[in-house]
PDB file of N, CA, C and O in Angstrom, chain B, residues numbered from 101:
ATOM      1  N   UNK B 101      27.519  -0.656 -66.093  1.00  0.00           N
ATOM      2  CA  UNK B 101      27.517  -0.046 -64.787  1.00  0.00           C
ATOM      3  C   UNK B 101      26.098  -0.028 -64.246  1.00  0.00           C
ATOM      4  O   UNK B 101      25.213   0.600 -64.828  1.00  0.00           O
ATOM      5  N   UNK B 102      25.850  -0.813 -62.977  1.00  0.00           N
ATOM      6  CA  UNK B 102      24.820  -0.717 -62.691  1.00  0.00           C
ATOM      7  C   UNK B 102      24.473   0.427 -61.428  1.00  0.00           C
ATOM      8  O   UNK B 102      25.173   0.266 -60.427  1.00  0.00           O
ATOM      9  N   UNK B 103      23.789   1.201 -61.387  1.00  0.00           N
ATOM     10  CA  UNK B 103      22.955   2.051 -60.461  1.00  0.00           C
ATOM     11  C   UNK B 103      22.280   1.405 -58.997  1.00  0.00           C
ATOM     12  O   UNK B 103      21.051   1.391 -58.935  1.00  0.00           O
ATOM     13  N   UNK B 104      23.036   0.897 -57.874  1.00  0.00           N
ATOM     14  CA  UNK B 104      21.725   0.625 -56.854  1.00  0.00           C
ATOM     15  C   UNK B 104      20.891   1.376 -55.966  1.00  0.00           C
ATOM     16  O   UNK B 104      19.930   0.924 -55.342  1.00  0.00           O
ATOM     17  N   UNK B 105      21.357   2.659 -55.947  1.00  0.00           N
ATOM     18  CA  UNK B 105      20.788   3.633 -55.358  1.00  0.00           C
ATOM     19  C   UNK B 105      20.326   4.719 -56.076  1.00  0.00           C
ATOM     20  O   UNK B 105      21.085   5.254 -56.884  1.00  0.00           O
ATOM     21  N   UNK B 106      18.961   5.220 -55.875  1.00  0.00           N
ATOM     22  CA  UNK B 106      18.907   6.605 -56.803  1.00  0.00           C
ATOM     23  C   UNK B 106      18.736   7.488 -56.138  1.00  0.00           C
ATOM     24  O   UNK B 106      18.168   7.347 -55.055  1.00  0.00           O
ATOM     25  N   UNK B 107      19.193   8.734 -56.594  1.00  0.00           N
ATOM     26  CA  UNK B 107      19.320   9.997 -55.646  1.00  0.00           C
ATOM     27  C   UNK B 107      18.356  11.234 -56.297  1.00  0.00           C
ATOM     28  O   UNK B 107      18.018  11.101 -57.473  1.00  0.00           O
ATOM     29  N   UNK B 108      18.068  12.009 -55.815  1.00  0.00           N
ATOM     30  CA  UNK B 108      17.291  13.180 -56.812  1.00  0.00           C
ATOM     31  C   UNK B 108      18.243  14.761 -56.359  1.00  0.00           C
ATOM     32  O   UNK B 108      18.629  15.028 -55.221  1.00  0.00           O
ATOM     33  N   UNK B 109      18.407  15.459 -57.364  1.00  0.00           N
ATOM     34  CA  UNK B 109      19.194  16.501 -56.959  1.00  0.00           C
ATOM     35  C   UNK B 109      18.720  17.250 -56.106  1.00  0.00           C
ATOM     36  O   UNK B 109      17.571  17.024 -55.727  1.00  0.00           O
ATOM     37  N   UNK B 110      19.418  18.294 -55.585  1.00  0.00           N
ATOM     38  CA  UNK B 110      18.699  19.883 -54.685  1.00  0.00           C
ATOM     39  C   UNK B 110      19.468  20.521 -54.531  1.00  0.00           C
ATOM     40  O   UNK B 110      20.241  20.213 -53.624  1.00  0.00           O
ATOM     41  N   UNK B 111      19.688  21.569 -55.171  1.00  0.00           N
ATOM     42  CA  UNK B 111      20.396  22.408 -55.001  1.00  0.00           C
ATOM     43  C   UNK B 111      20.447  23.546 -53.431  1.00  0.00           C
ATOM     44  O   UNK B 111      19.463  24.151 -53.008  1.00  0.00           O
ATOM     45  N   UNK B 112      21.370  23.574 -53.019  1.00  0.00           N
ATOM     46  CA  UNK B 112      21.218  24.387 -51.621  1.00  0.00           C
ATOM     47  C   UNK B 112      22.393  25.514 -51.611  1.00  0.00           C
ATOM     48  O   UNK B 112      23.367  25.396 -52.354  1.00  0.00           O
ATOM     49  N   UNK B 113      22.263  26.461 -50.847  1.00  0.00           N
ATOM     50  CA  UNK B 113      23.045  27.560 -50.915  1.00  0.00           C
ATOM     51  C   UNK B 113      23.911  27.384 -49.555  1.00  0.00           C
ATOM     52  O   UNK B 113      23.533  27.060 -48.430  1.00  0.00           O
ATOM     53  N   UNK B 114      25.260  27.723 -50.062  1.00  0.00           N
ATOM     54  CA  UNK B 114      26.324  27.289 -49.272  1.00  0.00           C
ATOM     55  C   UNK B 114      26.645  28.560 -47.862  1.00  0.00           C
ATOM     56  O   UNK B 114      27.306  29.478 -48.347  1.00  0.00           O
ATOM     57  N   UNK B 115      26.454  28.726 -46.865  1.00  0.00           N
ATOM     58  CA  UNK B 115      27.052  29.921 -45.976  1.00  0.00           C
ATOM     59  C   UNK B 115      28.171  30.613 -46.577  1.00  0.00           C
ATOM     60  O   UNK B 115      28.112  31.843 -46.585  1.00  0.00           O
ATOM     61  N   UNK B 116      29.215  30.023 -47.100  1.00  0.00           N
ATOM     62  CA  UNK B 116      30.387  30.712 -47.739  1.00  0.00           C
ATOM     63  C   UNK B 116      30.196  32.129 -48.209  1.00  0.00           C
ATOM     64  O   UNK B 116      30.909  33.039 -47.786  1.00  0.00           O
ATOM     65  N   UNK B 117      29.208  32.319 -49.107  1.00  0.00           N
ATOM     66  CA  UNK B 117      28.520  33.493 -49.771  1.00  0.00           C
ATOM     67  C   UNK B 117      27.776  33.228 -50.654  1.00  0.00           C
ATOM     68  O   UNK B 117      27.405  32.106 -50.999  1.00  0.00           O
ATOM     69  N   UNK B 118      27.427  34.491 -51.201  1.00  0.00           N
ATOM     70  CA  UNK B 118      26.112  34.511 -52.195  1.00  0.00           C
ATOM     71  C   UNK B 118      26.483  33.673 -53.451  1.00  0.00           C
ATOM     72  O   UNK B 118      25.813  32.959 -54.196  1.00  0.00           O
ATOM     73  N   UNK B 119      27.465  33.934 -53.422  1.00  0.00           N
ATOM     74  CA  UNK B 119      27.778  32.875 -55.151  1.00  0.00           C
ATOM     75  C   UNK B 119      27.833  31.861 -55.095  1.00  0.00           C
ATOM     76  O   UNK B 119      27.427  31.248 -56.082  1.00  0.00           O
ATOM     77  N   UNK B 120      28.458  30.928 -53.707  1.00  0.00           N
ATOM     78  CA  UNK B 120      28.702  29.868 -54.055  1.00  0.00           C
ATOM     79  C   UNK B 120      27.399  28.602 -53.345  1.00  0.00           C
ATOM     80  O   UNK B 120      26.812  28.679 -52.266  1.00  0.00           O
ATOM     81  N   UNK B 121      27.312  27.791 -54.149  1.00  0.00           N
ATOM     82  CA  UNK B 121      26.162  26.613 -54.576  1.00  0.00           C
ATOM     83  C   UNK B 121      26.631  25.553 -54.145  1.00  0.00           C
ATOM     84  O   UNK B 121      27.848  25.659 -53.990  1.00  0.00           O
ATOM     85  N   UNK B 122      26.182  24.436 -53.838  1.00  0.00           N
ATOM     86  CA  UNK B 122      26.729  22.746 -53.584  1.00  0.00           C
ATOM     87  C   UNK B 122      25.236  22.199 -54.119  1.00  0.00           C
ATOM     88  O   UNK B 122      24.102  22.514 -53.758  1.00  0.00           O
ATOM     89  N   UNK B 123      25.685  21.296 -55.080  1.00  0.00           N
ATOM     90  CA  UNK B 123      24.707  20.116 -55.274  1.00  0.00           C
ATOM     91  C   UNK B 123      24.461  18.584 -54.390  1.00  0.00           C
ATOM     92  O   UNK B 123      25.170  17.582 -54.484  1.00  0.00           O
ATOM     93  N   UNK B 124      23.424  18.739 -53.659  1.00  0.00           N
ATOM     94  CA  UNK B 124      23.674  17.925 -52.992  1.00  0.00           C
ATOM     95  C   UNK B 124      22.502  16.868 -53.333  1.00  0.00           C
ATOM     96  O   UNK B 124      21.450  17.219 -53.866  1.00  0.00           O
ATOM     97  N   UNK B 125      22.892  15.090 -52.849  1.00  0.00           N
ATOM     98  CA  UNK B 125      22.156  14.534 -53.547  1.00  0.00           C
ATOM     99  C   UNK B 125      20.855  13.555 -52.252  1.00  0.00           C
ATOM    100  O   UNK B 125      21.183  13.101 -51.156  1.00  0.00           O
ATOM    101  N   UNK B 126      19.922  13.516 -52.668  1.00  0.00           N
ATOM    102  CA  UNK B 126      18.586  13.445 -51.177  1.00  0.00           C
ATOM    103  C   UNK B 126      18.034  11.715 -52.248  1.00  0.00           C
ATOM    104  O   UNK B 126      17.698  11.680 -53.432  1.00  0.00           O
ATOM    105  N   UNK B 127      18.155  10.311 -51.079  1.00  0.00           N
ATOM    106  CA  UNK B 127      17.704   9.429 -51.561  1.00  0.00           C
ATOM    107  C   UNK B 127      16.674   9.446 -51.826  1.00  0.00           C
ATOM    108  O   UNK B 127      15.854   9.961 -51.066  1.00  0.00           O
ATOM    109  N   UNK B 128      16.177   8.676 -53.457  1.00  0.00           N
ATOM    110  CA  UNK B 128      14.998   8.512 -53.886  1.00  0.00           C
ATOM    111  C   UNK B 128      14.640   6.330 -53.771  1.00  0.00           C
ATOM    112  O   UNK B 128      15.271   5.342 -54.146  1.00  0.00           O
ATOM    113  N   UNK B 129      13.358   6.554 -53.072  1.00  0.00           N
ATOM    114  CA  UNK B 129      12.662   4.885 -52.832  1.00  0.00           C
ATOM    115  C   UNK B 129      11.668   4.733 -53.891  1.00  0.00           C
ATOM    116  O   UNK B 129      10.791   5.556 -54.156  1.00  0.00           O
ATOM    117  N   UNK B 130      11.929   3.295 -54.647  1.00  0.00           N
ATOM    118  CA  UNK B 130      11.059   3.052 -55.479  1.00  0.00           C
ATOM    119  C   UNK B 130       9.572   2.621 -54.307  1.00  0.00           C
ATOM    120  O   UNK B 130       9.580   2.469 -53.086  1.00  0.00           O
ATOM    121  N   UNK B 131       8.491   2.530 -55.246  1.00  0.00           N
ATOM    122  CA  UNK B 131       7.237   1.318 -53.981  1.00  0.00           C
ATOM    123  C   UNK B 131       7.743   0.492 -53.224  1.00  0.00           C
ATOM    124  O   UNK B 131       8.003   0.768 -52.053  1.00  0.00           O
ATOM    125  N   UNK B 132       7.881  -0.208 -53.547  1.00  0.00           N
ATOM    126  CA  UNK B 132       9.191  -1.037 -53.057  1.00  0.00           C
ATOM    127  C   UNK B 132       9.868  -0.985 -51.463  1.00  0.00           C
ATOM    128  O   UNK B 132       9.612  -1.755 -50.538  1.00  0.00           O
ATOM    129  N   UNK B 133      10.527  -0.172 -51.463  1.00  0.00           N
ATOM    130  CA  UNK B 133      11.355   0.204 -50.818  1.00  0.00           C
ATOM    131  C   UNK B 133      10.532   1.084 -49.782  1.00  0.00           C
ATOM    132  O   UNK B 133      10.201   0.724 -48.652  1.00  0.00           O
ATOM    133  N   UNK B 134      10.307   2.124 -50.292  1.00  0.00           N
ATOM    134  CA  UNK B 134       9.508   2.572 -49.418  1.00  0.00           C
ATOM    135  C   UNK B 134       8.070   2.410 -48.820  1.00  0.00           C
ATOM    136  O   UNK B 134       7.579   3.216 -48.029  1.00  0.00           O
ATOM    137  N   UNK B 135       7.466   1.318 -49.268  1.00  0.00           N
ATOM    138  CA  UNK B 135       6.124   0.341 -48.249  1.00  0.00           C
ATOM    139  C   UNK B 135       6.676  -0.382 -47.430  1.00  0.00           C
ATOM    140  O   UNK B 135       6.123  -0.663 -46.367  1.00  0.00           O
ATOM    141  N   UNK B 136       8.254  -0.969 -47.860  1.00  0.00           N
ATOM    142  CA  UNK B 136       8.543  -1.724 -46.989  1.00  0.00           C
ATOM    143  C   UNK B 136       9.223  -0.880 -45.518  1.00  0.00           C
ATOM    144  O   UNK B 136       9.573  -1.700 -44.669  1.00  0.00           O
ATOM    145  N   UNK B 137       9.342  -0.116 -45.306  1.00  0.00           N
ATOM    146  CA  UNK B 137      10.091   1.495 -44.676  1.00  0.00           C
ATOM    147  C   UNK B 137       8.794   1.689 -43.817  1.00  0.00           C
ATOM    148  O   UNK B 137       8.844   1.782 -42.591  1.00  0.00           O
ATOM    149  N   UNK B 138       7.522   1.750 -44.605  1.00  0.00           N
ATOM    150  CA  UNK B 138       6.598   2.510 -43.862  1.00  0.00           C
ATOM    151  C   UNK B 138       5.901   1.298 -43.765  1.00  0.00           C
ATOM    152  O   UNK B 138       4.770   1.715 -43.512  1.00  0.00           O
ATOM    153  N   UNK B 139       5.810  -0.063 -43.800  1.00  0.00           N
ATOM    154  CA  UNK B 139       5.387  -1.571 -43.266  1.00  0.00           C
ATOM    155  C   UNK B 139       3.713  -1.304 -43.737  1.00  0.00           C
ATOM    156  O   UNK B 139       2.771  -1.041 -42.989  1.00  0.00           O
ATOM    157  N   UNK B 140       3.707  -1.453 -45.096  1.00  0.00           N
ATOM    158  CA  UNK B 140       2.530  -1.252 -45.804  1.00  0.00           C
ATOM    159  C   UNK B 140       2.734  -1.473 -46.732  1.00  0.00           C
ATOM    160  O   UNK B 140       3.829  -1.171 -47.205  1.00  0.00           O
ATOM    161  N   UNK B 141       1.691  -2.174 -47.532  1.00  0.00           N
ATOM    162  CA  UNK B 141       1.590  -3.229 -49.077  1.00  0.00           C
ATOM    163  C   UNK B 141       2.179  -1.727 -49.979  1.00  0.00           C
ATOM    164  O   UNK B 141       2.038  -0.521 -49.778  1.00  0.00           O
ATOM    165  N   UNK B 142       2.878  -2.540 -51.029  1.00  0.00           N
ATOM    166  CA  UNK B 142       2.729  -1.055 -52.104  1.00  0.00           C
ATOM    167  C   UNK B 142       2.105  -0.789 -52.577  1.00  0.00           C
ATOM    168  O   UNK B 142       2.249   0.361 -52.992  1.00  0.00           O
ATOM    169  N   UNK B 143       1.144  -1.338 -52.889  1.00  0.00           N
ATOM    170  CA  UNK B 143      -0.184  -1.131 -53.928  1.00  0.00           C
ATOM    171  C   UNK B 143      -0.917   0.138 -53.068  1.00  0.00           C
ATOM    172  O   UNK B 143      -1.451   1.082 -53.650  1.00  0.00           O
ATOM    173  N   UNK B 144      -0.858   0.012 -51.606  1.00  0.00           N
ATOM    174  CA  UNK B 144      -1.846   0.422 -50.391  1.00  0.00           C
ATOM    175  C   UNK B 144      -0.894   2.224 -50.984  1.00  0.00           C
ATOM    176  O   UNK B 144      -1.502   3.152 -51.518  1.00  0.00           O
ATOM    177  N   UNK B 145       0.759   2.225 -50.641  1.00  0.00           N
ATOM    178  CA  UNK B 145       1.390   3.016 -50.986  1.00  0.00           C
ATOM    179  C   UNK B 145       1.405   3.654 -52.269  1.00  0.00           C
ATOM    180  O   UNK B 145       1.775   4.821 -52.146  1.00  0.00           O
ATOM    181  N   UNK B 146       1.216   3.425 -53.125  1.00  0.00           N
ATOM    182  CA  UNK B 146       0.666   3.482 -54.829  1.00  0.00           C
ATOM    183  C   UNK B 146      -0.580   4.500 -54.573  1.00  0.00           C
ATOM    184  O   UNK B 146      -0.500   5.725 -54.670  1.00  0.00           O
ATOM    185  N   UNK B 147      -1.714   3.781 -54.239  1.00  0.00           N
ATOM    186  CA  UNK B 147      -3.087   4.547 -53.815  1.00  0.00           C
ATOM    187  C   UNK B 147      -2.916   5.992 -53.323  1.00  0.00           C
ATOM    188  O   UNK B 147      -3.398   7.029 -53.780  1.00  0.00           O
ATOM    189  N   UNK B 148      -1.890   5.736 -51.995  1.00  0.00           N
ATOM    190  CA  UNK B 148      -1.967   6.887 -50.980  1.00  0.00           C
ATOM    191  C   UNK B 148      -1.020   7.953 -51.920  1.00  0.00           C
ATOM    192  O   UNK B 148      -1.390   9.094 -51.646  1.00  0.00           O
ATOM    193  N   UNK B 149      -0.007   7.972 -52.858  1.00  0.00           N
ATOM    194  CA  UNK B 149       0.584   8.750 -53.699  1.00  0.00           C
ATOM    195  C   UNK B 149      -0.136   9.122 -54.898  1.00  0.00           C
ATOM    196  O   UNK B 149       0.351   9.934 -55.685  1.00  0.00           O
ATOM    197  N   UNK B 150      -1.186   8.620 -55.077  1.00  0.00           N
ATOM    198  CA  UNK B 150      -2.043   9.052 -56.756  1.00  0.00           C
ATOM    199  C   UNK B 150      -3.260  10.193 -56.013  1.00  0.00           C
ATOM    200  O   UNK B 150      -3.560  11.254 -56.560  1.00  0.00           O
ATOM    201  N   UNK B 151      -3.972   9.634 -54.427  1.00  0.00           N
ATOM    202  CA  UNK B 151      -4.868  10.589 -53.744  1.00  0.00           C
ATOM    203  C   UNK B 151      -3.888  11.757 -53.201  1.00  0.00           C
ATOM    204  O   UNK B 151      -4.335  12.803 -52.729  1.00  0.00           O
ATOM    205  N   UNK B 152      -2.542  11.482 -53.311  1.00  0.00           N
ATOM    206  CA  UNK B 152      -1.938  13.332 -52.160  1.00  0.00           C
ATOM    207  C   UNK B 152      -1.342  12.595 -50.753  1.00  0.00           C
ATOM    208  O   UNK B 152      -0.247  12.842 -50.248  1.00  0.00           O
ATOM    209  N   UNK B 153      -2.150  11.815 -50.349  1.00  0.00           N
ATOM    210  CA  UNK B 153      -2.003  11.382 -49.128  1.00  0.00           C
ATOM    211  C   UNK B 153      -0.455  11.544 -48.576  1.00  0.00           C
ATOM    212  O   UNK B 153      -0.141  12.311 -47.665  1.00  0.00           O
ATOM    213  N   UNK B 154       0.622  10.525 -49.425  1.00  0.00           N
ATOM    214  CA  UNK B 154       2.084  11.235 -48.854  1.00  0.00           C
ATOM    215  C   UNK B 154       2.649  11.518 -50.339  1.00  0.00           C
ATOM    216  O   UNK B 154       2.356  10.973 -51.404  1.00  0.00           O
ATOM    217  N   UNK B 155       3.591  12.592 -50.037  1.00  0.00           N
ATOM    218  CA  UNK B 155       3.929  12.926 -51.284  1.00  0.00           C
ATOM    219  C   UNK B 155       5.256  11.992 -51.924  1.00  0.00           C
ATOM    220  O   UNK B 155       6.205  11.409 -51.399  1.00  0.00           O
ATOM    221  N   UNK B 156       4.846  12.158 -53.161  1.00  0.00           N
ATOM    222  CA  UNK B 156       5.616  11.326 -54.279  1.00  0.00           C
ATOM    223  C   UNK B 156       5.881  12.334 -55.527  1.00  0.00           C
ATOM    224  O   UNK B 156       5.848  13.561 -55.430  1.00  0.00           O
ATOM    225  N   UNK B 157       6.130  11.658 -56.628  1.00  0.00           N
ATOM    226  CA  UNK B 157       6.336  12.239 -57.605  1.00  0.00           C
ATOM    227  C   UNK B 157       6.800  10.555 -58.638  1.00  0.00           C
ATOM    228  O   UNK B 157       7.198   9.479 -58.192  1.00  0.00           O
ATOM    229  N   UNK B 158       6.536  10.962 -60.048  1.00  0.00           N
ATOM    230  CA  UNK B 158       6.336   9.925 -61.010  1.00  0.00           C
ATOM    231  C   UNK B 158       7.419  10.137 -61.925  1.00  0.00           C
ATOM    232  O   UNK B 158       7.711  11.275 -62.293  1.00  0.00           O
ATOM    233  N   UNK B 159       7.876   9.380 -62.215  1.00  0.00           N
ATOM    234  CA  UNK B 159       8.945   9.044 -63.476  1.00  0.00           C
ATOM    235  C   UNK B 159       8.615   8.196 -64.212  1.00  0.00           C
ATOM    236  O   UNK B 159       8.735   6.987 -64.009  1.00  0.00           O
ATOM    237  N   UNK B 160       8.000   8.901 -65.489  1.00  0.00           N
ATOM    238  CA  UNK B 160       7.028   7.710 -66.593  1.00  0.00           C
ATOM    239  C   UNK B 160       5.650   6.867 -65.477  1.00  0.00           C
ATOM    240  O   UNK B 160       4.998   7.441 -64.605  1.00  0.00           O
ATOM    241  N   UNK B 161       5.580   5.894 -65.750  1.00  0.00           N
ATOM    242  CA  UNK B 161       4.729   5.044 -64.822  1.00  0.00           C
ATOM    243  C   UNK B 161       5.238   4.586 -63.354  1.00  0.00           C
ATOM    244  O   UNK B 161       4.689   3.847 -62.537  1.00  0.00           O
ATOM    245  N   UNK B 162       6.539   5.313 -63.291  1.00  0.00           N
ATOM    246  CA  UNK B 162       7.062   4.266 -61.835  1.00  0.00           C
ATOM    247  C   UNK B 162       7.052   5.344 -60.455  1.00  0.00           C
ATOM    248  O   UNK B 162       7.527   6.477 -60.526  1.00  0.00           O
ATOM    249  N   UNK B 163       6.450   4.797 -59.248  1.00  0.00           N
ATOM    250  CA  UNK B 163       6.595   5.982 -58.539  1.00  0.00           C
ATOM    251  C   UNK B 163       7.680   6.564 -57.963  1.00  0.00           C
ATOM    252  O   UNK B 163       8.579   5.728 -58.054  1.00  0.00           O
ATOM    253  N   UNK B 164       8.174   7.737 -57.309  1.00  0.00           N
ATOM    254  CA  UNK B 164       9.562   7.446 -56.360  1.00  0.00           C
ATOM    255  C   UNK B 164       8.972   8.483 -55.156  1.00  0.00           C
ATOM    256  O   UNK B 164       8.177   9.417 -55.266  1.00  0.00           O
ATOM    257  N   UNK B 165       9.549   8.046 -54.172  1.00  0.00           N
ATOM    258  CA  UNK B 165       9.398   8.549 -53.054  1.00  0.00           C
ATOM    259  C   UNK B 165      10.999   9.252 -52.209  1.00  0.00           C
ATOM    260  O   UNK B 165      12.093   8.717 -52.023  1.00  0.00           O
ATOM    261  N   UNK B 166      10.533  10.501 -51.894  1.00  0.00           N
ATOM    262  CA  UNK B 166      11.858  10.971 -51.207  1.00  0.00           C
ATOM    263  C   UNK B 166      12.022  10.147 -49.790  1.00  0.00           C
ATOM    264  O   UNK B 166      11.144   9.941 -48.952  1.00  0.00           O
ATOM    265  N   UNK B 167      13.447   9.721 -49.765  1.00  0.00           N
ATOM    266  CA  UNK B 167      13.420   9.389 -48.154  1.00  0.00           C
ATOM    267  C   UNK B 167      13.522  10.300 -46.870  1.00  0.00           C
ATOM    268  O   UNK B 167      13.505   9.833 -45.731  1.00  0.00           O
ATOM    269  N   UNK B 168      13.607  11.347 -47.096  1.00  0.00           N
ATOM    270  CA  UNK B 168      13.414  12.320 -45.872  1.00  0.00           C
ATOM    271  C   UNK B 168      12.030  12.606 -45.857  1.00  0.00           C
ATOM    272  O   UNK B 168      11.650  13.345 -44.948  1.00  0.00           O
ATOM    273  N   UNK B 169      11.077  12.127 -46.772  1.00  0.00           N
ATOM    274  CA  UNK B 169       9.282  12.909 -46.653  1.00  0.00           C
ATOM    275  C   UNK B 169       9.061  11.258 -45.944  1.00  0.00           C
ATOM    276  O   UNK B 169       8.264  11.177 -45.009  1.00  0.00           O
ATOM    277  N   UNK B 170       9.884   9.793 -46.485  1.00  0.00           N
ATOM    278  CA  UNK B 170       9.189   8.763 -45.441  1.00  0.00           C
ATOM    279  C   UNK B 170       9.384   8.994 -44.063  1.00  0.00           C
ATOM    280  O   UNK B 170       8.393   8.909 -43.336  1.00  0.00           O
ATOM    281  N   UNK B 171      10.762   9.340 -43.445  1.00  0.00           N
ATOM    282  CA  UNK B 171      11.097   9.615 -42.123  1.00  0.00           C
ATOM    283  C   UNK B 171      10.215  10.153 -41.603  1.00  0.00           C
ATOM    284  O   UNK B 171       9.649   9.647 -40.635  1.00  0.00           O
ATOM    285  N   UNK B 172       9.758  11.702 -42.280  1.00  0.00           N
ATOM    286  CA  UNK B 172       9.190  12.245 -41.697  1.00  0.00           C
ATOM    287  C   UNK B 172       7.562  11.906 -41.423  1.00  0.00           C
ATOM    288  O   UNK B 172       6.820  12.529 -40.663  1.00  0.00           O
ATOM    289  N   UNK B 173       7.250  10.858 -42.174  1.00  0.00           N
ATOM    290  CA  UNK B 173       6.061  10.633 -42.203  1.00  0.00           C
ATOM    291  C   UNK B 173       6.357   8.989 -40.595  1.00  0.00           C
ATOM    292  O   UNK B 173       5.599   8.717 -39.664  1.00  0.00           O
ATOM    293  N   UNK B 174       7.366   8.500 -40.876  1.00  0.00           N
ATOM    294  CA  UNK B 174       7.559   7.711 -39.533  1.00  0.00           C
ATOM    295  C   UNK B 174       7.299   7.928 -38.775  1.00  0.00           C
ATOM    296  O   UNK B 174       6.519   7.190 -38.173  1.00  0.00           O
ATOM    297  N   UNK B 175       7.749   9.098 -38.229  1.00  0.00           N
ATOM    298  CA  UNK B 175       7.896   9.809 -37.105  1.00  0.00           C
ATOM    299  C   UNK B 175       6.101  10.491 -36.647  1.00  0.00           C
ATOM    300  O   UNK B 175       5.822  11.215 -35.691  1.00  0.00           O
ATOM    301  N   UNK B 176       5.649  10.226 -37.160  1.00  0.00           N
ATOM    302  CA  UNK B 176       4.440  10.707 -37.272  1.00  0.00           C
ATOM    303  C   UNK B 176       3.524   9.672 -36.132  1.00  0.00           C
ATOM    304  O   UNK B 176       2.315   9.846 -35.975  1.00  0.00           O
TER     305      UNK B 176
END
């Protein structure tokens, strides 16, 4: 079974009431994907995620990027 999309969890709290929860799932972009999104080398994208510049987060050596922090950085 292969995986083509990866997602990262978040848990959010449902209006219904206090107890009840939904897991909902927010796309994750490898370099890749997301230099090509924001029309910039990945390496350039690599750099700007190791200085802070846009936020990322690392899994072992590989980077991933949320796709609602690229939008929002589009829109910019």
């Amino acid at each position: 079974m292969q995986m083509g999309h990866q997602t990262a969890l978040r848990s959010t709290s449902d209006s219904a009431g206090p107890d009840a929860s939904a897991v909902t799932f927010e796309r994750v972009l490898n370099t890749e994907e997301a230099a090509a999104l924001l029309q910039i080398h990945p390496k350039t994208l690599q750099r700007m995620a190791r200085e802070g510049t846009v936020p990322a987060f690392r899994i072992g050596d590989l980077w991933r990027f949320r796709a609602s922090a690229q939008h929002f950085l589009i829109q910019e």
